[in-house]
C-alpha atoms as a printed R data frame, in Angstrom:
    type eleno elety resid chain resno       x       y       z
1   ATOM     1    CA   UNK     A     1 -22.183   6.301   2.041
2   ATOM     2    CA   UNK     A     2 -19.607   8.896   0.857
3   ATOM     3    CA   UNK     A     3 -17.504   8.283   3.898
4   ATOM     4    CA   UNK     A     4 -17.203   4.906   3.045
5   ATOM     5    CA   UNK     A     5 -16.093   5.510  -0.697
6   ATOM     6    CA   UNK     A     6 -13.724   7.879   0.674
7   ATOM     7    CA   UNK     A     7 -12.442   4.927   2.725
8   ATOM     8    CA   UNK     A     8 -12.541   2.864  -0.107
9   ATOM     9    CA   UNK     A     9 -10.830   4.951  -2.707
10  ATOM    10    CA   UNK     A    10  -7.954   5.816   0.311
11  ATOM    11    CA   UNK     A    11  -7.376   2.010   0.396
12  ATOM    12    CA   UNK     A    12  -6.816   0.943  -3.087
13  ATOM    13    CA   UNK     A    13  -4.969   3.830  -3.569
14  ATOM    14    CA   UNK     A    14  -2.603   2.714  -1.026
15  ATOM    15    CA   UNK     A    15  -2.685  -1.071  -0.521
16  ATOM    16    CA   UNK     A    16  -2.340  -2.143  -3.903
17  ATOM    17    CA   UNK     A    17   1.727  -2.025  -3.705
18  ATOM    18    CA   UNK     A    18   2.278   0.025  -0.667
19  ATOM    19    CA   UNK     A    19   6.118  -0.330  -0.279
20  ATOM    20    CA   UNK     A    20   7.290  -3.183  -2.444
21  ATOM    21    CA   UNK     A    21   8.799  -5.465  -0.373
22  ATOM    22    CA   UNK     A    22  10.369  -5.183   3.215
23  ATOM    23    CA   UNK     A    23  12.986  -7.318   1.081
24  ATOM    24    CA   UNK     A    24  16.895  -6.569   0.043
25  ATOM    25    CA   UNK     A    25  17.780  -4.233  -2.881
26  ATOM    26    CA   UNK     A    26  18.199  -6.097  -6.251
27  ATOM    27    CA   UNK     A    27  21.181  -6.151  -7.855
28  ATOM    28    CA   UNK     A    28  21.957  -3.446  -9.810
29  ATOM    29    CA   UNK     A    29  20.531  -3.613 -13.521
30  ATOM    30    CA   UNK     A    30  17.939  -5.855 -12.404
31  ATOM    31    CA   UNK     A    31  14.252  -5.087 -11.975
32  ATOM    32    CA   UNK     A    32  10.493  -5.742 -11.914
33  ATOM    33    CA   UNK     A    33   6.993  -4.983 -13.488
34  ATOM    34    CA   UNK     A    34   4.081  -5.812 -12.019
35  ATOM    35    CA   UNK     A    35   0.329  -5.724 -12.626
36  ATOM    36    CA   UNK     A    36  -1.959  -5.887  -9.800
37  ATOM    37    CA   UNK     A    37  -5.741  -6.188  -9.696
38  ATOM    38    CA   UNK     A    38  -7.915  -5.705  -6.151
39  ATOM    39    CA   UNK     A    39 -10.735  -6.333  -5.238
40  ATOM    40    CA   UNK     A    40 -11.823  -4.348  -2.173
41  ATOM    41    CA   UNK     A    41 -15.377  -4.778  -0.116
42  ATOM    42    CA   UNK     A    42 -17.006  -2.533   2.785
43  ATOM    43    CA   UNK     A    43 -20.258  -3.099   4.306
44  ATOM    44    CA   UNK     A    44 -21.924  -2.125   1.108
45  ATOM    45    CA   UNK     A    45 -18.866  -0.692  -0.917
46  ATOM    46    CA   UNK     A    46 -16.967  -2.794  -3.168
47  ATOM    47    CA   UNK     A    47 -14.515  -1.521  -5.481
48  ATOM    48    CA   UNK     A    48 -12.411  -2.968  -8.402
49  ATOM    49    CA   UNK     A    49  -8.986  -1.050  -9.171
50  ATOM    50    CA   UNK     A    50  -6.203  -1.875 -11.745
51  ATOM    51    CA   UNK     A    51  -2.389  -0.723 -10.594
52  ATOM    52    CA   UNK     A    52   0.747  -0.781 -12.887
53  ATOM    53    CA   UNK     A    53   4.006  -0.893 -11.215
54  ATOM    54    CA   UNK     A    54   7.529  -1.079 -12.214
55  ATOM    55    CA   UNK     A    55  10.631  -0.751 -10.005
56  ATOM    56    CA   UNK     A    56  14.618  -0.882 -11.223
57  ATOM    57    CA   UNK     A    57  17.947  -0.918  -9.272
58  ATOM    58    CA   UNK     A    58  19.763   1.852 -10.852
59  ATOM    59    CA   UNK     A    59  22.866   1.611  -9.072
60  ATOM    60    CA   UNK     A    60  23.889  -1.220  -6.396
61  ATOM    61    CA   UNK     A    61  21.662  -1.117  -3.260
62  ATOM    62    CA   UNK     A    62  19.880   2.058  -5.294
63  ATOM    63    CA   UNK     A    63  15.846   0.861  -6.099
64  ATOM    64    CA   UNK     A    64  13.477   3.772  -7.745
65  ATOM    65    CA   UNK     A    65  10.430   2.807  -9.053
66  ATOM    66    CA   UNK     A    66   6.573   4.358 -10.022
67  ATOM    67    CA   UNK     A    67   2.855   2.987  -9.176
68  ATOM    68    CA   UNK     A    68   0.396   3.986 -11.142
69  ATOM    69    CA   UNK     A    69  -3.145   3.123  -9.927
70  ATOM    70    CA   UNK     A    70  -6.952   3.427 -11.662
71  ATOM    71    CA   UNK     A    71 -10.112   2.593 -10.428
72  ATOM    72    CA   UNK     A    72 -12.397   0.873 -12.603
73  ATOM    73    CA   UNK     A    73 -15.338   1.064 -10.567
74  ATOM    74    CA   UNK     A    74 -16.830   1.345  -7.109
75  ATOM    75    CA   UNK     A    75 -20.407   0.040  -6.175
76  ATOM    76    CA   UNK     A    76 -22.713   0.851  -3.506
77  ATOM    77    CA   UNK     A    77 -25.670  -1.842  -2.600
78  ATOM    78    CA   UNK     A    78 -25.261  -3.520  -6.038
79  ATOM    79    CA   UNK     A    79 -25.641  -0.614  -8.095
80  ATOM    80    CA   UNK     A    80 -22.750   1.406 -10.026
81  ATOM    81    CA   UNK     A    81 -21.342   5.042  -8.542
82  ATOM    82    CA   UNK     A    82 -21.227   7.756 -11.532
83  ATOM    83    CA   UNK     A    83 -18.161   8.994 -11.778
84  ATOM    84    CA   UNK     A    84 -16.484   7.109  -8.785
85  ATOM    85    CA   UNK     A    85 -13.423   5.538 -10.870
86  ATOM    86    CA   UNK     A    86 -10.569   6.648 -12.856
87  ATOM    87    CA   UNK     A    87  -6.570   7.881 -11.917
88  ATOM    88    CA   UNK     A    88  -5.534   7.625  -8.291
89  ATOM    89    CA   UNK     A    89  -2.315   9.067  -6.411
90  ATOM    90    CA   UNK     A    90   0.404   7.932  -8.621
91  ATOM    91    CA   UNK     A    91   3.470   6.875  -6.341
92  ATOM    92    CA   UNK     A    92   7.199   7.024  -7.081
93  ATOM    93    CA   UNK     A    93   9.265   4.893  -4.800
94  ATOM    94    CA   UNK     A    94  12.862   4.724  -3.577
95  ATOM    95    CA   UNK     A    95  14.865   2.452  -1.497
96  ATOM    96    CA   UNK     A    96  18.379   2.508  -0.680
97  ATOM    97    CA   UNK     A    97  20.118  -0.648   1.142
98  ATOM    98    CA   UNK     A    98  22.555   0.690   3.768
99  ATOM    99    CA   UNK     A    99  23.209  -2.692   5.441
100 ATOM   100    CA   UNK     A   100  22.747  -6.367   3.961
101 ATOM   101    CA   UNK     A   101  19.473  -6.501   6.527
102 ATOM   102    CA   UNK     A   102  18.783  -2.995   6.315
103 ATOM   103    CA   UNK     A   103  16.690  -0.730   3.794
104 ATOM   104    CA   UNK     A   104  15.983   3.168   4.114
105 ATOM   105    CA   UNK     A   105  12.259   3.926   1.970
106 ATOM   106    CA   UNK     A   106  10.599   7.148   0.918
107 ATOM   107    CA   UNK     A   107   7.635   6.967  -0.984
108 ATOM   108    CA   UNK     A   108   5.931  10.027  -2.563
109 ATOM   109    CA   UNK     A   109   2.089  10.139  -3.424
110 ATOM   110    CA   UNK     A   110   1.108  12.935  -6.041
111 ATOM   111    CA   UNK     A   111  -2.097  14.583  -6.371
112 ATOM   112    CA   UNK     A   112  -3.221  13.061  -9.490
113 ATOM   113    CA   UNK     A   113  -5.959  11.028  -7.836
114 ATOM   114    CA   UNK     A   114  -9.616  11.567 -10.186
115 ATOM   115    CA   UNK     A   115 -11.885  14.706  -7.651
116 ATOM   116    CA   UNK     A   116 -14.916  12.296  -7.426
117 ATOM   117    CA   UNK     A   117 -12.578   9.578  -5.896
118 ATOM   118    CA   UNK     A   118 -10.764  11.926  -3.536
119 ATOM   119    CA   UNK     A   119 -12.109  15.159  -3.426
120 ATOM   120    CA   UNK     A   120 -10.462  18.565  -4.273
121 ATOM   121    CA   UNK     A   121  -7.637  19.487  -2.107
122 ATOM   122    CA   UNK     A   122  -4.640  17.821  -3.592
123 ATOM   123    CA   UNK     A   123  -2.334  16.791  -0.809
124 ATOM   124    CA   UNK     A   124   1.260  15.366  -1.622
125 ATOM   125    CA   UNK     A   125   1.281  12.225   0.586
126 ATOM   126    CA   UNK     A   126   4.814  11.182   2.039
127 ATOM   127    CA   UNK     A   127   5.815   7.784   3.499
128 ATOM   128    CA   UNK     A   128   9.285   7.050   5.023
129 ATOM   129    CA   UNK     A   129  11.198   4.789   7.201
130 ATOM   130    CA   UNK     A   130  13.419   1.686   7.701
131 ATOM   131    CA   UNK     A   131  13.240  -2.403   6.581
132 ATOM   132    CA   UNK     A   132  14.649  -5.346   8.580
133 ATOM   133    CA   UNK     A   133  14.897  -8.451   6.588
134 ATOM   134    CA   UNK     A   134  16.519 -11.769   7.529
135 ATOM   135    CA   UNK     A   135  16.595 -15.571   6.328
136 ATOM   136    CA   UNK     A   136  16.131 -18.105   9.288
137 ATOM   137    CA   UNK     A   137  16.340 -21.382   7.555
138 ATOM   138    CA   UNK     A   138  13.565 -21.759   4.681
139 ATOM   139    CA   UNK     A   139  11.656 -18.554   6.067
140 ATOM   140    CA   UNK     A   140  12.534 -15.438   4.831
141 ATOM   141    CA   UNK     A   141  11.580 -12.235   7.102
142 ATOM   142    CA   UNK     A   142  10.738  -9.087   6.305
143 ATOM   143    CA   UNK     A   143   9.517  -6.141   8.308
144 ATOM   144    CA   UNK     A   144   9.015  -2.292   7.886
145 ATOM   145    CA   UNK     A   145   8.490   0.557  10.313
146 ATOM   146    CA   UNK     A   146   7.315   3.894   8.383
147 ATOM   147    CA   UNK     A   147   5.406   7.158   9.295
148 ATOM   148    CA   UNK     A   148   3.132   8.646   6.754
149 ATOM   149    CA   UNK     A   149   2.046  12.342   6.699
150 ATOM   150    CA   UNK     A   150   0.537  14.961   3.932
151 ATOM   151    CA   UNK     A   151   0.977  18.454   3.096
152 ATOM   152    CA   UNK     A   152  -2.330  20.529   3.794
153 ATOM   153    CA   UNK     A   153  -3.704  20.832   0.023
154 ATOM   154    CA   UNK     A   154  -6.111  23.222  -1.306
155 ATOM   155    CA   UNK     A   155  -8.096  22.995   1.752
156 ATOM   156    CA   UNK     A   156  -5.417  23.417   4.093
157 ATOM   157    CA   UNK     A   157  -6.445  20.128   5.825
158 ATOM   158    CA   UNK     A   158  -4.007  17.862   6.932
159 ATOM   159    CA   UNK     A   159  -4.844  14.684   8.692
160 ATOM   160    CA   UNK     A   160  -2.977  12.750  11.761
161 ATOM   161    CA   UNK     A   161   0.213  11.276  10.908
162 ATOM   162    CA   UNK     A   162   0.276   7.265  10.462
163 ATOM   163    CA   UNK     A   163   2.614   4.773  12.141
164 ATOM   164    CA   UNK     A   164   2.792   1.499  10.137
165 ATOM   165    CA   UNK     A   165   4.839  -1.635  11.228
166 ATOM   166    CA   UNK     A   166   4.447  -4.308   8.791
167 ATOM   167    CA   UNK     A   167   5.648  -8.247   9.111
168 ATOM   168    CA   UNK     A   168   5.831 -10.736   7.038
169 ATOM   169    CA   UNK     A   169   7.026 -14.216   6.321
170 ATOM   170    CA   UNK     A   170   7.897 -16.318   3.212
171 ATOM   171    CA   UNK     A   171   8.262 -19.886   3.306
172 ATOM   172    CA   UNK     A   172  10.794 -21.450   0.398
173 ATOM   173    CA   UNK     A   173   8.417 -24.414  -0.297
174 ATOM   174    CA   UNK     A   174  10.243 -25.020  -3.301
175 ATOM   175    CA   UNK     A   175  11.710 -23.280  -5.995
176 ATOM   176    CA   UNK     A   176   8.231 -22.600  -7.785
177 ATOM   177    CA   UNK     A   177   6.245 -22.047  -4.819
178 ATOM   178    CA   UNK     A   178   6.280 -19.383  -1.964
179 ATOM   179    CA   UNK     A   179   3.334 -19.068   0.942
180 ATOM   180    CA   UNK     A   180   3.552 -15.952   2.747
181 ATOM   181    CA   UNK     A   181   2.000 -14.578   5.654
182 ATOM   182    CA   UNK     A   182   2.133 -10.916   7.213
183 ATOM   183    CA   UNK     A   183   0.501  -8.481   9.172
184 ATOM   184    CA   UNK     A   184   0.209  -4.507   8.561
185 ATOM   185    CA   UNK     A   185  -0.339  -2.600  11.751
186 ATOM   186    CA   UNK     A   186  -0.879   1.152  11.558
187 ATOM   187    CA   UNK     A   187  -1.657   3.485  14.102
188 ATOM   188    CA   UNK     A   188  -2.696   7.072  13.860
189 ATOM   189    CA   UNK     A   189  -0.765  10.053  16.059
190 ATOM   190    CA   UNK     A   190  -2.324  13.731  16.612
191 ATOM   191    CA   UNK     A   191  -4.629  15.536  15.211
192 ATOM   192    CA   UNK     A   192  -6.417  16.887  12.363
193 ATOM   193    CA   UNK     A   193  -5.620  20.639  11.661
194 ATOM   194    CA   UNK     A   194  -7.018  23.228   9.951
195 ATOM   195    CA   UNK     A   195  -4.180  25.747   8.279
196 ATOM   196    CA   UNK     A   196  -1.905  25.140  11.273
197 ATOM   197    CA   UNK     A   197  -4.871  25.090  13.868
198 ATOM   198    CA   UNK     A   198  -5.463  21.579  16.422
199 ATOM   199    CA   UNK     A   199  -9.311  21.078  15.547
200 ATOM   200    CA   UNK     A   200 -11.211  18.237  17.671
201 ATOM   201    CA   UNK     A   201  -9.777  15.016  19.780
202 ATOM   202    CA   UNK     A   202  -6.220  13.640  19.358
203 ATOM   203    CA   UNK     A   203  -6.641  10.259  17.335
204 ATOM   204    CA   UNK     A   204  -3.029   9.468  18.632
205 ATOM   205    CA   UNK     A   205  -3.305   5.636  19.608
206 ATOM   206    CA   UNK     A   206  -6.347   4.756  17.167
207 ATOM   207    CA   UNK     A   207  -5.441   1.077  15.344
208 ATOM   208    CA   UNK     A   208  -5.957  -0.850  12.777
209 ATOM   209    CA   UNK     A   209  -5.087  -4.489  11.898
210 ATOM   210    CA   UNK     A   210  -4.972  -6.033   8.383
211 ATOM   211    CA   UNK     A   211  -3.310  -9.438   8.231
212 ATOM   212    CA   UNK     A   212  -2.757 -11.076   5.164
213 ATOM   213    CA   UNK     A   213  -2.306 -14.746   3.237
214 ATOM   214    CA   UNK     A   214  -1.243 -15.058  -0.018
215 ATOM   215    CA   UNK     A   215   0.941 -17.376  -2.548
216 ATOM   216    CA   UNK     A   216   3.842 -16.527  -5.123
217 ATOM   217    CA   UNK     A   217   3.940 -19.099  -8.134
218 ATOM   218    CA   UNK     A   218   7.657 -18.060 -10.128
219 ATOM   219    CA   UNK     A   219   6.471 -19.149 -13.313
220 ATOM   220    CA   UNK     A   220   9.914 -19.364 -14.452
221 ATOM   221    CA   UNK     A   221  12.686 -17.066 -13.681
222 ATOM   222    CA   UNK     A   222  11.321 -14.659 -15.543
223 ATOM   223    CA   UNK     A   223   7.098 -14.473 -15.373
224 ATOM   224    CA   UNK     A   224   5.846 -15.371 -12.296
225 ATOM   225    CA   UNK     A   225   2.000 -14.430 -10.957
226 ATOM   226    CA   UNK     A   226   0.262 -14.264  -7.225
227 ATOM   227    CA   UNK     A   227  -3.293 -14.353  -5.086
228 ATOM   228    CA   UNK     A   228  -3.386 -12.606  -1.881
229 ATOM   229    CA   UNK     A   229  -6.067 -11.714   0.430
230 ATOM   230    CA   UNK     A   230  -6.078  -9.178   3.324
231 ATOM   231    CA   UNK     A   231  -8.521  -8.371   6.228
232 ATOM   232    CA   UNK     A   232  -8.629  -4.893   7.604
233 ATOM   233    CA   UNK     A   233 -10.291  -4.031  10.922
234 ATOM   234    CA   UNK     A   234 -10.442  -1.836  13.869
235 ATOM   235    CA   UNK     A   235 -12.971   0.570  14.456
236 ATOM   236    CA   UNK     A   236 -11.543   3.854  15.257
237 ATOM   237    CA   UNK     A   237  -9.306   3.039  11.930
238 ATOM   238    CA   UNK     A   238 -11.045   1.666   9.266
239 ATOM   239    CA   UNK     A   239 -14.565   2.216  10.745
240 ATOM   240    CA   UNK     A   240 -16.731  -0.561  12.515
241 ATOM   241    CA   UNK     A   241 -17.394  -2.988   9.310
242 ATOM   242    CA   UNK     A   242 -13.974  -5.402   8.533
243 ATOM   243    CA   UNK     A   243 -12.452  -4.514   5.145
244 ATOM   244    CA   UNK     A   244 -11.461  -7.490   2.981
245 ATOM   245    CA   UNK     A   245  -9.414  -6.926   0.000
246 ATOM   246    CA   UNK     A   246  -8.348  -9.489  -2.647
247 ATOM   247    CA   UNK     A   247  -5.313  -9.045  -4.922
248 ATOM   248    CA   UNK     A   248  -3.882 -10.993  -7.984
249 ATOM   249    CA   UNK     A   249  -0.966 -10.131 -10.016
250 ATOM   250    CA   UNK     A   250   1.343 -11.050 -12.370
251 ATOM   251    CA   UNK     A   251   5.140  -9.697 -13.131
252 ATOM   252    CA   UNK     A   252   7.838 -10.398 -14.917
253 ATOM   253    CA   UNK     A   253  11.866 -10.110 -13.934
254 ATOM   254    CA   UNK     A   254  14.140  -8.008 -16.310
């Protein structure tokens, strides 16, 4: 049971935003604020968590922006977890466009997450790498290669780094209406150590898969609001039971 809620917590923490968008830098002076809701079921887990995001282009091709997610509550077999909600890892997030196609990312996770959501340690959570985005006709691509790693926290624990490639595809349907599809694909590299120390197998080549659907509707060009859905699986990643998560959101353009 507590494994799984671990799981759980770990993924709304992390999927509700994640990197933005594997899209270009906004121009500067523009930017975005979003509010998400997900919906997130295991086996017997399900979990409901509310994230707050805004992101603005400070300077041209500059992006900075701040997640901050909270768990409202997690349920096991029906019934309500005590304590089992409240502040995650709030995440600050830069980009910087070096190229039209071409984005550099670093996003930081602090330890603010609530101790009965993800335990005691407090590890600062780092996640880094490059985007590839290009327009073929009405499809817009975007894609992402990052590495994720922690510091060891309190209890000197650090887990195996994390390889993600992410795709995705929007389809300019009209000027109201964008479909999307994408895939995030993460794979795990070394070990876990203990204060410096290998302990147990290498994970390095353990997978998961989580493709995703989901629909933009651009209100006007200001509001606009979205559904997605997104199936997680793989069993030495996410465990032998498929995780589905469910996502809508509004935002508004300033």
């Amino acid at each position: 049971m507590f494994k799984k809620l671990a799981l759980a917590a770990a993924l709304t923490a992390t999927a509700s935003f994640a990197t933005w968008d594997y899209f270009p830098v906004q121009d500067a002076g523009k930017g975005q604020a979003e509010l998400h809701l997900d919906y997130l079921m295991v086996d017997k887990t399900s979990q409901m968590a509310l994230s707050a995001g805004a992101r603005y282009t400070i300077v041209q091709n500059f992006e900075a922006g701040v997640i901050v997610p909270f768990v409202l509550f997690t349920h096991w077999d029906g019934e309500d977890v005590e304590d089992a909600n409240g502040l995650s890892d709030v995440q600050l997030l830069l980009r910087y466009q070096f190229m039209p196609i071409m984005n550099a990312f670093l996003d930081v996770a602090l330890p603010t997450c609530n101790e009965d959501l993800c335990g005691e340690d407090g590890p600062v959570g780092f996640h880094f790498g490059v985007q590839y985005s290009q327009k073929f006709g009405m499809v817009d691509f975007g894609s992402e290669l990052g590495l994720a790693l922690e510091t060891k926290g309190d209890d000197k624990t650090t887990p195996p780094w994390d390889m993600n490639l992410g795709l995705e595809a929007d389809f300019a349907v009209s000027e109201m209406i964008t479909p999307y599809v994408g895939i995030d694909i993460n794979m795990l590299l070394g070990k876990y150590t203990v204060d410096g120390e290998n302990m147990g197998d290498s994970h390095t080549g353990d997978m998961g898969f989580a493709p995703y659907l989901g629909l933009t509707f651009n209100i006007n060009p200001m509001f606009y609001a979205g559904a997605q859905a997104q199936f997680c699986f793989g069993d030495d990643y996410y465990g032998p039971d498929m995780v589905t998560i469910l996502t809508a959101k509004v935002g508004v353009n300033f």
